[in-house]
Each structure stands twice: as structure tokens, then as C-alpha cells.
ROMIRO-501894 format. One record per residue: y, x, z of N, C-alpha, C, O in turn. Coordinates in steps of 0.2 Angstrom, whole numbers, plus 5000, padded with zeros to 4 digits. Layout:
% ROMIRO-501894
YXZYXZYXZYXZ/...
% end
This chain:
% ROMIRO-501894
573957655426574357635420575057645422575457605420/575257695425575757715427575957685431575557645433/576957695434577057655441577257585439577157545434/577657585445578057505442578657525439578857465437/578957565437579457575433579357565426579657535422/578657615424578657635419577857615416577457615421/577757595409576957585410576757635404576957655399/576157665408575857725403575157715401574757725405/574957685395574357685394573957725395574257785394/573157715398572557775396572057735394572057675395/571457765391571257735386570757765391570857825394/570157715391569357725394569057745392568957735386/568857795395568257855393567557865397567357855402/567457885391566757925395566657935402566257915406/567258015402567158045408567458025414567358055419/567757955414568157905421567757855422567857825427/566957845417566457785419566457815424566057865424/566657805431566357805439566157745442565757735447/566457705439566657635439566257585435566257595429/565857525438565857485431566457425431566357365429/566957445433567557385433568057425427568557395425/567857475424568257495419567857465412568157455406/567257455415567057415407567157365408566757335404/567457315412567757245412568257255410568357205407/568857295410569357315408569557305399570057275397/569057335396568757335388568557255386568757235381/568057225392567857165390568257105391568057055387/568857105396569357075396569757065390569857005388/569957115387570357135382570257105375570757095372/569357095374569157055368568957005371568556975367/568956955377568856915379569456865378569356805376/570056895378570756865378570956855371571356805369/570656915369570956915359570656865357570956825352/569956845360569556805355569456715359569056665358/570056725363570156635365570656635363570856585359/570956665362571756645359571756625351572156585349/571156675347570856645342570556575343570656545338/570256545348570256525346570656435348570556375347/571056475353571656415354571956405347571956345344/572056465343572356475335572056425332572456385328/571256405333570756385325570856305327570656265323/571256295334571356195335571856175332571856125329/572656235333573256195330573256235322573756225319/572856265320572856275314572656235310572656245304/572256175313572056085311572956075308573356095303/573056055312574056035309574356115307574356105300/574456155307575056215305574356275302574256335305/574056255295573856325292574156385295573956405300/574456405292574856465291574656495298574756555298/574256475304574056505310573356525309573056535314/573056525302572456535301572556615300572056655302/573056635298573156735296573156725304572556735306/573656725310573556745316572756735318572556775322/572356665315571956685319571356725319571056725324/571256755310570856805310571156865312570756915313/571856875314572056925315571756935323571556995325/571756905325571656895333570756915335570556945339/570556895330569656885329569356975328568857015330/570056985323569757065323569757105328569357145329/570557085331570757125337570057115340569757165342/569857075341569157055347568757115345568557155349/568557095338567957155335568157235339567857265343/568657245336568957305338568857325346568857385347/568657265350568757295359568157285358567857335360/567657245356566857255356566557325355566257365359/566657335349566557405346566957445351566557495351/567257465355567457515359566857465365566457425363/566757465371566457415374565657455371565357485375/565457435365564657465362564657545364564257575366/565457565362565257635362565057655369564557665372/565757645372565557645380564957655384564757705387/564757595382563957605384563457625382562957615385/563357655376563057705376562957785382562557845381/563357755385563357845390562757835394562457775394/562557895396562057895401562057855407561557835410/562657845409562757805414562657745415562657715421/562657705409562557635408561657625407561157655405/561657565410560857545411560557545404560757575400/559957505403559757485396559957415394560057385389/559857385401560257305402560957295398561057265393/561257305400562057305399562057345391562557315387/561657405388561857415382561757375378562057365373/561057335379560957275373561357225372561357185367/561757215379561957145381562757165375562957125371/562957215378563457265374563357225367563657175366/562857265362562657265356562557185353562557165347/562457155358562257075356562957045357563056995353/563557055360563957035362564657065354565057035352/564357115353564857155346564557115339564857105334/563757105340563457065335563656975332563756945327/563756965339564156905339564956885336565156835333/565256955339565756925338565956945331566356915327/565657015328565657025322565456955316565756935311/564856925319564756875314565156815315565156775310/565756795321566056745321566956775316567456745315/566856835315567356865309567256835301567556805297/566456875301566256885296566156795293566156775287/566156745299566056685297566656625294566556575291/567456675300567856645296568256675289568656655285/567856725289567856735280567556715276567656745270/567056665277566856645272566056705268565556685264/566156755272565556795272564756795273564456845277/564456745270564156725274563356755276562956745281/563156795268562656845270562656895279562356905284/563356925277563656965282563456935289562956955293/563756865289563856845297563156815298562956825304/562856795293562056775296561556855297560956855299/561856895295561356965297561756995306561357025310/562356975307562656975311562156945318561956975322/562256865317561956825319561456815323561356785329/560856855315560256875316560056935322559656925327/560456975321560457035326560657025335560457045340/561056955333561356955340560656895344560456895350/560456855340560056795342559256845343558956835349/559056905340558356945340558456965348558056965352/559156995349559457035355559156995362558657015366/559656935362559556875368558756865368558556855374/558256865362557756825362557256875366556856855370/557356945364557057005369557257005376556856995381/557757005377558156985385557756945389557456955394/557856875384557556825388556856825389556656775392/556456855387555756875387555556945392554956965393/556256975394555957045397556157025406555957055411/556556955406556856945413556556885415556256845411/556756865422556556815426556656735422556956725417/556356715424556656635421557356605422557656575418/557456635431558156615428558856635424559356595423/558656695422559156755418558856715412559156705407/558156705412558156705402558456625400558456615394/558656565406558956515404559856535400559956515395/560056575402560556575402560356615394560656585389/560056675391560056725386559656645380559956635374/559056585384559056555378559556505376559456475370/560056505380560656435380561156475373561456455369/560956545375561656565368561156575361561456575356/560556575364559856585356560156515352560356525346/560156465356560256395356560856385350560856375344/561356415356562256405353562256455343562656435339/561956485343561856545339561556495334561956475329/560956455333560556445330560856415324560556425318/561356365324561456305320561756365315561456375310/562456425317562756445314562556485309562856485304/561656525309561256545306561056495302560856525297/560956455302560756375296561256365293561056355287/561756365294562456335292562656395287562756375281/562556445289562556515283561956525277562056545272/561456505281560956505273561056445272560556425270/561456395272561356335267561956355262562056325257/562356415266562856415261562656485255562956495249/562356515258561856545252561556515247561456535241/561256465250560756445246560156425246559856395241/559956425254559456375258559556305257559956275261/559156265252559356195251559156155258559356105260/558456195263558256165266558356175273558056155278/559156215273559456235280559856155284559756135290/560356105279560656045280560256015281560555965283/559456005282559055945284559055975293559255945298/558756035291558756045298559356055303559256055309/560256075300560656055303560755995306560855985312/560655935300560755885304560255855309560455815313/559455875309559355885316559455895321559355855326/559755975321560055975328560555945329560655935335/561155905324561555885326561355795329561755765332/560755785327560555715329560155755337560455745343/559655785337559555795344560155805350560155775356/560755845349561255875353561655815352562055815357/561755765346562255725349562955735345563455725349/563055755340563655815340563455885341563055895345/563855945337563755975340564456005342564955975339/564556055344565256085348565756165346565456205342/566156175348566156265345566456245339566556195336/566356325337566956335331566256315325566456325319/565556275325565456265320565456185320565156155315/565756145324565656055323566056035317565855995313/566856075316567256055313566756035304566655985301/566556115304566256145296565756115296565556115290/565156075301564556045299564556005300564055975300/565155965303565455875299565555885291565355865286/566055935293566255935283565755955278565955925273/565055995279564655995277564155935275563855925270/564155885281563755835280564055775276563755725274/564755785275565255745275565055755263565055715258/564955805263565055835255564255825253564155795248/563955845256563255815254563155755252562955745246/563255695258563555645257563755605251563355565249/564355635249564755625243564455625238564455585233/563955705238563655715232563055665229562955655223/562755635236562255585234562555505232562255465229/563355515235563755445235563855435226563955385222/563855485224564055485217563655445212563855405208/562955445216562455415210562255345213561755325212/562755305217562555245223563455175221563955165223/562855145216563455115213563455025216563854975215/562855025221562854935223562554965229562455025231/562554905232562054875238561954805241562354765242/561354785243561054725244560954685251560454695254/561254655251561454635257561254545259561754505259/560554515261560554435264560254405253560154345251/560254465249559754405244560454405238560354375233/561254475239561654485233561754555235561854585240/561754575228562054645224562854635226563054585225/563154685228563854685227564054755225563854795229/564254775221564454845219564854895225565354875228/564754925225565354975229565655035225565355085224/566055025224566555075221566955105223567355145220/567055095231567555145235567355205239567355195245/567255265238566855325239566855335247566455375250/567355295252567355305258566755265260566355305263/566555195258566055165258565455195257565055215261/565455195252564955235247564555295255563955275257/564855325257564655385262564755365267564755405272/564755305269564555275275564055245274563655265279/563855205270563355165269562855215270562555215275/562855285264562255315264562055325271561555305273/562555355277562355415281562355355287562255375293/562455275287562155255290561555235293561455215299/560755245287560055245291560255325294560155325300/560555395293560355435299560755425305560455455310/561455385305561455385312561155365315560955385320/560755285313560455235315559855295320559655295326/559655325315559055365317559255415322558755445325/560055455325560255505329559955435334559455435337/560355395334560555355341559555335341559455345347/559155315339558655285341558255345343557755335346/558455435341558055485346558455515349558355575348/559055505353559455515358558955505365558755445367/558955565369558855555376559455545379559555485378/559855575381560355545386560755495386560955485380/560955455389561355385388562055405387562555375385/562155475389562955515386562955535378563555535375/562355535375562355565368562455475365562955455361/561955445367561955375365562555345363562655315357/562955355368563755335368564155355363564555335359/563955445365564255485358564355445351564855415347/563655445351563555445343563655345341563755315336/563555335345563655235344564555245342564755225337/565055285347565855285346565855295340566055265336/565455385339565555385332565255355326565655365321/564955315325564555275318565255225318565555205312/565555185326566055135325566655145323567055105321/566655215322567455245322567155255313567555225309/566755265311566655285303566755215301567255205298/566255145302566255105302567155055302567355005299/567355095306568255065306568455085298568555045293/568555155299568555185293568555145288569055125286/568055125285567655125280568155025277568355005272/568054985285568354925283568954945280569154935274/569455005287570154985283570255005274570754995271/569655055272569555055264569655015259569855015254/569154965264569154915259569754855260570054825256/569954855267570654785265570954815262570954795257/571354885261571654925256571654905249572154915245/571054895246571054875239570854815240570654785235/570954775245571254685246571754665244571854605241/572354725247572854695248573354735240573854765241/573154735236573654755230573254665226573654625223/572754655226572754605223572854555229572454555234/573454515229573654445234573454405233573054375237/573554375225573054325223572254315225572154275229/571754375223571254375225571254365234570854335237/571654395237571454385243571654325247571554305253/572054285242572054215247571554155244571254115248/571554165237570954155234570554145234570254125229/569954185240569254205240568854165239568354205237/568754105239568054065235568254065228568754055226/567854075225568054085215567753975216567453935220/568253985210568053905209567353885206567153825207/567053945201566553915199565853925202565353885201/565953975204565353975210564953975216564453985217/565653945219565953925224565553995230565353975236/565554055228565654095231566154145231566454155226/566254205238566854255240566654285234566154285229/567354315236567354375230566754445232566454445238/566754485227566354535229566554585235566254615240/567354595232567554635238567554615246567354655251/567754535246567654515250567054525254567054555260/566554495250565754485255565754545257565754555264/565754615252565654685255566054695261565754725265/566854645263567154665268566654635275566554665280/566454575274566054555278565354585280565054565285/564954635274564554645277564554725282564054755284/565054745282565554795284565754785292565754825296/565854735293566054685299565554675301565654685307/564854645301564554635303563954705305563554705309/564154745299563854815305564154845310564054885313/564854805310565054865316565054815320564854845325/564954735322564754685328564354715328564454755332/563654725325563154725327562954795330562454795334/563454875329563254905331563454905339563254935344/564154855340564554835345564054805351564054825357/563654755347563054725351562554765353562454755359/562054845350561654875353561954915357561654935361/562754945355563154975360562954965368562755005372/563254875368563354855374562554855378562454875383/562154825374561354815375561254865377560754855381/561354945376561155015377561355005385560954995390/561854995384562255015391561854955399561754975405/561854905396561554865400560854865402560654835407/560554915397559854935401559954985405559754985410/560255025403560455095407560555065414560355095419/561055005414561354995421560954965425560954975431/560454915421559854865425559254935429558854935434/559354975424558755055428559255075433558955075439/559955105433560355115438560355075444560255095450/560354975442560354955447559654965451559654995456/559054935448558554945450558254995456557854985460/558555055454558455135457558855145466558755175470/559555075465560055095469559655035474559855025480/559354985471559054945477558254965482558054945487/557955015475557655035481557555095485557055115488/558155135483558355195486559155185487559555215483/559555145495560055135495560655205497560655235502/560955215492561555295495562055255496562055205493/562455275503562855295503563555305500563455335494/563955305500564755335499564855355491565355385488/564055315487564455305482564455245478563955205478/565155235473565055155471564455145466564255175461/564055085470563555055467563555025460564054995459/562955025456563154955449563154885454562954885460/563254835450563454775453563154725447563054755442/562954655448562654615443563354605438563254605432/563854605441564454595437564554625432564754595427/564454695433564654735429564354725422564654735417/563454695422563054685418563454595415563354585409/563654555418564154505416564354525410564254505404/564654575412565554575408565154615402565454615397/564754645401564354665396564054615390564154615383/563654565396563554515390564054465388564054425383/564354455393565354415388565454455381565554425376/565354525382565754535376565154535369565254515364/564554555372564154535365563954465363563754455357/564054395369564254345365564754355361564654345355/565454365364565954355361565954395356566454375352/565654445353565354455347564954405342565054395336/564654395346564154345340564454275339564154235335/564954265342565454205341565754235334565854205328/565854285335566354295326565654315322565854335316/565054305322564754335315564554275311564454285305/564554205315564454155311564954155307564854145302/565754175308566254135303566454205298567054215295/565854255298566054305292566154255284565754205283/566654265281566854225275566054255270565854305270/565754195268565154215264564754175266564354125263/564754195274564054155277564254115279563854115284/564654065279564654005282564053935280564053885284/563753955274563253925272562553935271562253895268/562353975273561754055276561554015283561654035289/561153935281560653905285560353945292560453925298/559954005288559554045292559854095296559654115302/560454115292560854165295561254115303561254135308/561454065301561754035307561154025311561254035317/560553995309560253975314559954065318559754065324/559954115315559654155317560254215325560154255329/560754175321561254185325561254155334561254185339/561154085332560954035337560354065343560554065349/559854085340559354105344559754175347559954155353/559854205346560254275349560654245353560554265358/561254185353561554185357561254135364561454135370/560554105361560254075369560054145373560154155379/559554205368559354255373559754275378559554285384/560454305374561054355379561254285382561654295386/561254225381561554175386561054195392561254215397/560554195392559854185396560054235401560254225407/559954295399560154365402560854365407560954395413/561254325403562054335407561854295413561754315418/561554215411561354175417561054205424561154185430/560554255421560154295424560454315428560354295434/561154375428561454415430561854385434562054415439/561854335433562654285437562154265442562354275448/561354235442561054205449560954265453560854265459/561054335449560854385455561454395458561454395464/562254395455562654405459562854355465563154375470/562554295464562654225468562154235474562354215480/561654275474561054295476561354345484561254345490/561754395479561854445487562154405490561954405496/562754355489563254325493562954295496563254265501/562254265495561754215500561854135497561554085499/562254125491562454065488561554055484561354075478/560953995490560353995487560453945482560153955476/560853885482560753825480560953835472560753805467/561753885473562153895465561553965461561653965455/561154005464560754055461560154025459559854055455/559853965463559153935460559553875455559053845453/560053855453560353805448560153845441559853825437/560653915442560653965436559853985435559653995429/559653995438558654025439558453965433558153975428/558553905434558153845431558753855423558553855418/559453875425559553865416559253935412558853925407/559353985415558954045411558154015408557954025403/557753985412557253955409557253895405556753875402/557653885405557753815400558053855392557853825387/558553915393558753945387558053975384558054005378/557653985386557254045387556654015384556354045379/556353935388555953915383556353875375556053855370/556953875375557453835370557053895363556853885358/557153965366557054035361556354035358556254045352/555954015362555154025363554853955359554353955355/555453905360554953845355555353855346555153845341/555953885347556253875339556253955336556553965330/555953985339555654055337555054075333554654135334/554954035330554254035326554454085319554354135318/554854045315555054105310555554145309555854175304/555754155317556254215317556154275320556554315322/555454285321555054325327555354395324555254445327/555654405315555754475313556154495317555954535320/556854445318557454465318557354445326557954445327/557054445331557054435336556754525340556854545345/556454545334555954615338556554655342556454695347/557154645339557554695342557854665348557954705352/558054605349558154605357557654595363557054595363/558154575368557554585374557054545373557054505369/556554565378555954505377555954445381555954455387/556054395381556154315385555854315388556054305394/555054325385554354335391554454355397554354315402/554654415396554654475401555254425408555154425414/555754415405556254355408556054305411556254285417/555454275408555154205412554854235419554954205425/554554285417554054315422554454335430554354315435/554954385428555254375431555654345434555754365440/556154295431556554205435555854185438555954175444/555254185436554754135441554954175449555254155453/554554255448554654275453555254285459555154275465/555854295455556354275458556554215461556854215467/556354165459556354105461556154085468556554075472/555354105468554954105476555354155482555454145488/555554225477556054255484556554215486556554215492/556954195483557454165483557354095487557854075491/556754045487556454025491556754045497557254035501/555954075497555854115504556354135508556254125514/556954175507557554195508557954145511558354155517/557954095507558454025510558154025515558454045520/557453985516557153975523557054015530556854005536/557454075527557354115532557854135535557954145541/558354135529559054125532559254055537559754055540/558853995537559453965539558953965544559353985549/558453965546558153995553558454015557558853975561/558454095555558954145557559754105560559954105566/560054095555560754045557560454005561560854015566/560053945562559853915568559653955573559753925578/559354005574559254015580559854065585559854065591/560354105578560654135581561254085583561454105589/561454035580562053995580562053935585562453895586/561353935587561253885592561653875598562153835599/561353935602561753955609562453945610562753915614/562853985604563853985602563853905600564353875602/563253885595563753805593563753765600564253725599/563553755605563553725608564253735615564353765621/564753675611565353675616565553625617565753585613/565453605624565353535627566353545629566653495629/566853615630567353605632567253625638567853625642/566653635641566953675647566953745650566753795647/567353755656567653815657567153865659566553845660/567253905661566753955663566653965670566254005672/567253935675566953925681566453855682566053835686/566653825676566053765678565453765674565253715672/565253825672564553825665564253915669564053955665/564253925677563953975680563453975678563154035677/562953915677562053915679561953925669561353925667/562253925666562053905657562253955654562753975652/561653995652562154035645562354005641562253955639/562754045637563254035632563754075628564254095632/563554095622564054155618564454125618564454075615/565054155622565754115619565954175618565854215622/566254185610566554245609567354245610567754285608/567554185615568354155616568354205623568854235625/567754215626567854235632568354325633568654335638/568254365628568454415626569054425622569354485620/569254355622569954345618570554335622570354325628/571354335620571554325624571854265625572354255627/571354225625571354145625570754125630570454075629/570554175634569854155636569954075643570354065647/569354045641569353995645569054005651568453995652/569354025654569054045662568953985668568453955669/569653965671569853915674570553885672571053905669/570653815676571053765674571653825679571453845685/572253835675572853835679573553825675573653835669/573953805680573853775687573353725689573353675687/573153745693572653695696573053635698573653625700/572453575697572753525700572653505707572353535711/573053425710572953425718572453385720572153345716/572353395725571553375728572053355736572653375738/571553315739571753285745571553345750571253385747/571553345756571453405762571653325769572053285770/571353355771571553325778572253355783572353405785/572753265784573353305788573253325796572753305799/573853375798573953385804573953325808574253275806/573653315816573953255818574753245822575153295823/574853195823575553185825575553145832575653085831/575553165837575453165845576253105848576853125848/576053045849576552995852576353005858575853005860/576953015862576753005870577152945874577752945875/576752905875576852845876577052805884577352765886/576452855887576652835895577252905897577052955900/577652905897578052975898578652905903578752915909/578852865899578952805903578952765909579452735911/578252765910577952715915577952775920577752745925/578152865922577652895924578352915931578952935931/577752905937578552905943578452985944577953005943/579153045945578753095947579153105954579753095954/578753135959578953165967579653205967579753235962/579953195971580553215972580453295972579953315971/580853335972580953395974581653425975581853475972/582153395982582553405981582553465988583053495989/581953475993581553515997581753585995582053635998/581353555989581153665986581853665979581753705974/582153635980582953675976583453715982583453705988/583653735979583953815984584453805984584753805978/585053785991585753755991586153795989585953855990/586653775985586853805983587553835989587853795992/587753915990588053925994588853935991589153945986/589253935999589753916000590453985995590454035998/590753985992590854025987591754065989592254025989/591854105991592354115996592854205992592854215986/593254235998593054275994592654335997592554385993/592354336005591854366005591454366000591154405998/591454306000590454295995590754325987590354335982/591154325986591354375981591554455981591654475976/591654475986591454545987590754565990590554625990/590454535991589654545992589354535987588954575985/589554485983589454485975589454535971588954545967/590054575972590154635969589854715973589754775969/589654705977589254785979588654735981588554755987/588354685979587454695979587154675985586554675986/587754635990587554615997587354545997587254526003/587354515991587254435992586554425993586054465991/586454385998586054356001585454305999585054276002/
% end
């Protein structure tokens, strides 16, 4: 490509394939054109006008594909690589042909490129044909999505399947097959002028409602055939997020009339207005989907916990009973607001059906609270809560005679008794063994009479002071102890005692002159 001074294009040929890094060079090139398309197709949400760059970009891609196809055609290139070539130009030909709205075009494109992968993935290993069925997969919806727009009335049913199995789906078609599902919708919302809710009609005349209500039995229906507990989540945020939607619709046409909204008991009826109840029953599907939300999550964590007690890892954070607490705090504190929806305050059954719900998730949170009480070894506060969980539990079981519809959907009590019984006996047993254990290890250390360890040689005894820098060894300074004194010698007859003269053997003393001092002096003395 010339030096560093200067840049001189060459264009890949035939005769320089030596290399297969110069067909990465081609594949680079539409791999670039056609992300930056489609960075273009997110902020062309806010700023249209980047819709021309970003078909412009989509073609450029075409363009390095189709060189790329030709390429490999030479004798040099495997048979592998030319179809991958051809399925790769078929794709992205049909992702052009799809943002024009072309839709015979890109579903023949499509088709070419989905037929392609599906030979692939049937001529190679299992591991290679995972990866050729995963793009079969990505490809599939967009060929649905284009015969419905021909004219396959029976292509949207089957979209919205895979979008309930996948949970959403992703890529350049989730935007166009929300908005597809979104006009359907509508179109059905047209002919959908009431709905019935507790034993009253109330009209709906707001078209946001209108397309919530309908498409609420299928989310109902995504989230109850959802496998993973990640889709689950998906799809419960999204039904809550439409379901927000749909309320603020309606206080919106609350609030132009103020009268009616301060006024909401009519005098003669002495019930809410219609808009109102509609806003209450609006409100109570979104606590309610709030409630199976959390209820989802809490089973998931009781299999999570379950798996980590009998198989304990390491180094990663564990679930906790806690965790399952704070779950059912909030689906009470749900069911605290459903009695006081304006309407139902007189809704006998609705209150009492209410009631029962709030003893089961009382029962469960009890539950969850003995088991937290439980790791810490507190036997006395985890069998208190054991005995209330059974006390809420039979309270459900005796006033559950004509609520048993509205009960199918939560936990089962039963299943609860069964196990607080069991629980109960471990917990027993546990206690008794614990305090064993604490007696016999605690025995040997509790025993501190206060003395030192030169006076306790012959006794064992854990003193764990011994190791400390307070250890009790011996008394110091020592204290004084008597010893026997030195004797003290009187000598008493030294007085009475005569002694022998010795004046025989004393040596006279000589006569001192000055001879006897010059014999003195040279050594002559006698």
C-alpha cells in the first residue's frame, strides 16, 4: 500500500491470492462498512436524516461482499469458504434489500443464505454445524417478518412465537417486530370497546389501554413458557414497563377533568367513576405482576439455595435466607396497597381473598426468617418462628374453603407444614448436640479456680491466657517467707580466762647506737 509517505492503493486479485490473509483484507472492509451501519440504525432512533448514511454504508458492505464472492471463486479457494463467501453476500444483500422495505427481494436473499448454513451445518462436525445452526436461527424471524409483509397472514403468529420462546428478540429486526406486533394490536384494539373486571363493565376508550389489555393474555403466556429465569425477568420488566405506560394514559385523561377526579364516588351510586375503577384495575395488574415477579425470583433462589447446601463452592457469594426476606417484604408490601384500590373497598371477598394471601407469604417470610436464625445457632428464636409459620399456615387451611380458585396460584401451605414439621425435629436435634458439644468442650477452660500455673502442675486446663501477654504463670514479685538466721557467737569466758606469761620467748629489744646503724645499713644486723 505504498510507503509511509505516500499511500498507493492495490486492489486484490486473483493473481496475488498466495495468501489467505488478503481475503480478510476484503472481509474487513465490509465488516466495517456494515457496523458502522449499523451504529447509524441506533442514533437514527433520535437524528432520521442518518437513515440515507446508513443505507449508504449497507451498500458499501454489499459492494466488498460481491468482490469477496468473486475472489473466491478462483481455483485456489476451498469449496468451504466459497459457500460461506455466497451465504455471507446473500445475507447481507438481504439486510439492504430489508432496509428498503423490499421485501420479496430480501426474503429470496434470505432464503439463499439460510438454505446455504443449513447444507454446511449438515456436511460438518457437530461442533462447526452449532455455530452455521445459530445464524439458521438469527436469519429465521427475518424471513417471517418479510412474508407477513407480503402477505403471509400466518407468518405474525409464528413471530410472535419465537419472540415468546427467545424472550425478545435482538438485531436489526426487534425494533420492526415490536412495531409489527404493536399495529396488529391496534388493529384488533379497534373493535375492543369495554372490559370486565370483579362482576362491572367499564368502557375503554383510550387506545394505549385498548393494546395493553389485548397483548396482555400473550405476555401472560411468554413468561408462563419461558425456560430461563433471565427471559423470565425480561419479559415480567417488559409487561411492567407497558403496564406503567398504560396507567400514566389514563391519569392523563384524569387530570383535565379536576372535578371528576376529586370527586370520585358519584352521589348516586355510591360508586367510582369508570375511569377511575379502570385506573384501579390497571394498578392492580401491575402489583400483581409485581407479586409473581418477586415469587419467580424466590423460587429460583430457594433451588439456588437448596443446590449450594448440598453441594458447598467456595469463593463465590452464596444466596442467603435474607435475601429470600427481602423478597417477601416487598410482595407484602404489595398486598398492603391492593386492599385500598379506590372501588374495592367494599369487595367483601376481594378483601377477605386478599387476607389469605397475606397469611401464606407471611408464613414463607416466617419460614425464611427461622432459617436465617437457624445458621447463627439461635435454636430457641428459630423454633418460636417454626410454631408461627404453622399457626399462619393452618389459619389458610381452615378459612380456605371457598378461596381454593384464587389460591391455585400461590405456594402450597401443605408442602410448608411438611416441611416446618421436619425442620422442627432437626432443629431439635441440633440444639441437643450443640449444647453437648459446648459442654464438653467448654468444660476443661470454664473451670477457673484463679490459680497460677506454677500451682495447677498436676491438672489440665485450657487456659487460652497462657499464650497471651497477660499469661498467669507465677506471683511476681514474690512474696517473703521466713529462712532460718545466721548464729551470733558471745564469748563469755574470755574474761575469767588467766593466760601464761611469755615474756621468755619475746626477743629484747637491742641497744640502738650508731654502729647498730651502720650494720643496719649494709645487712650486718644480728
Amino acid at each position: 500500500m505504498g510507503n509511509r509517505h505516500k499511500f498507493t492503493g492495490k486492489k486484490v486479485t486473483e493473481e496475488i491470492l498466495s495468501d489467505n490473509r488478503y481475503l480478510l483484507l476484503i472481509l474487513m472492509d465490509a465488516e466495517r462498512a456494515w457496523s458502522y451501519a449499523m451504529q447509524l440504525k441506533q442514533e437514527a432512533n433520535t437524528e432520521p436524516r442518518k437513515r440515507f448514511h446508513l443505507l449508504s454504508r449497507l451498500h458499501k458492505a454489499v459492494k466488498h461482499a460481491e468482490e469477496l464472492e468473486r475472489l473466491c471463486e478462483s481455483n485456489r479457494v476451498d469449496a468451504k469458504t466459497k459457500l460461506e463467501a455466497q451465504a455471507y453476500m446473500a445475507y447481507l444483500t438481504g439486510m439492504l434489500r430489508f432496509e428498503h422495505q423490499e421485501w420479496k427481494a430480501a426474503m429470496e436473499a434470505f432464503n439463499k443464505c439460510k438454505t446455504i448454513y443449513e447444507k454446511l451445518a449438515s456436511a460438518f462436525t457437530e461442533e462447526q454445524a452449532v455455530l452455521y445452526n445459530q445464524r439458521v436461527e438469527e436469519i429465521s424471524p427475518n424471513i417471517r417478518y418479510c412474508a407477513y409483509n407480503i402477505g403471509d397472514q400466518s407468518a405474525i403468529s409464528e413471530l410472535m412465537q419465537m419472540r415468546l420462546r427467545s424472550g425478545g428478540t435482538e438485531g436489526l429486526l426487534a425494533e420492526k417486530l415490536e412495531s409489527l406486533i404493536t399495529q396488529t394490536r391496534a388493529k384488533q384494539a379497534a373493535t375492543m370497546s369495554e372490559v370486565e373486571w370483579r362482576g362491572r363493565t367499564v368502557p375503554v376508550k383510550i387506545d394505549k389501554v385498548r393494546i395493553f389489555l389485548l397483548g396482555l393474555a400473550d405476555n401472560e403466556a411468554a413468561i408462563a413458557q419461558a425456560e430461563g429465569e433471565e427471559t423470565k425477568e425480561r419479559l415480567f420488566e417488559s409487561l411492567l414497563s407497558e403496564c406503567r405506560d398504560a396507567i400514566q394514559a389514563v391519569r392523563e385523561e384524569l387530570k383535565p377533568d379536576q372535578k371528576q377526579r376529586e370527586h370520585s364516588l358519584e352521589v348516586d351510586s355510591g360508586k367510582v367513576s369508570n375511569i377511575q375503577y379502570l385506573h384501579s384495575y390497571l394498578t392492580y395488574i401491575k402489583l400483581s405482576t409485581a407479586i409473581k415477579r418477586n415469587e419467580s425470583m424466590a423460587k429460583a433462589l430457594q433451588k439456588t439455595l437448596l443446590q449450594e447446601q448440598q453441594s458447598e463452592d467456595d469463593g463465590k457469594r452464596t444466596a442467603r435466607p435474607q435475601d429470600l426476606i427481602r423478597l417477601y417484604d416487598i410482595i407484602l408490601q404489595n398486598l398492603v396497597e391492593l386492599p385500598q384500590l379506590p372501588g374495592l373497598e367494599e369487595d367483601k371477598n376481594f378483601q377477605k381473598e386478599i387476607g389469605l394471601k397475606t397469611l401464606v407469604y407471611k408464613a414463607y417470610r416466617c419460614f425464611f426468617i427461622a432459617q436465617s436464625y437457624v445458621l447463627v445457632k439461635k435454636w430457641s428464636e428459630a423454633l418460636v418462628l417454626y410454631d408461627r409459620v404453622l399457626k399462619y399456615a393452618s389459619e389458610v387451611q381452615a378459612q380456605a374453603g371457598a378461596y381454593k380458585n384464587s389460591l391455585k396460584e400461590l405456594p402450597d401451605v401443605q408442602e410448608l407444614i411438611t416441611q416446618v414439621n421436619a425442620e422442627k425435629y432437626s432443629l431439635q436435634a441440633a440444639a441437643i448436640l450443640d449444647a453437648n458439644d459446648t459442654h464438653e468442650t467448654e468444660s476443661p477452660s470454664q473451670v477457673k479456680d484463679g490459680k497460677l500455673l506454677s500451682e495447677r502442675f498436676e491438672t489440665f486446663c485450657l487456659d487460652p491466657s497462657l499464650v497471651s501477654k497477660q499469661a498467669s504463670l507465677v506471683h511476681f514479685p514474690p512474696g517473703f517467707q521466713p529462712i532460718p538466721c545466721k548464729p551470733l557467737f558471745f564469748d563469755l569466758a574470755l574474761n575469767h580466762v588467766a593466760f601464761p606469761p611469755l615474756e621468755d620467748k619475746v626477743e629484747q629489744k637491742a641497744k640502738s647506737g650508731l654502729t647498730g646503724y651502720i650494720k643496719g645499713i649494709f645487712g650486718f644486723r644480728s
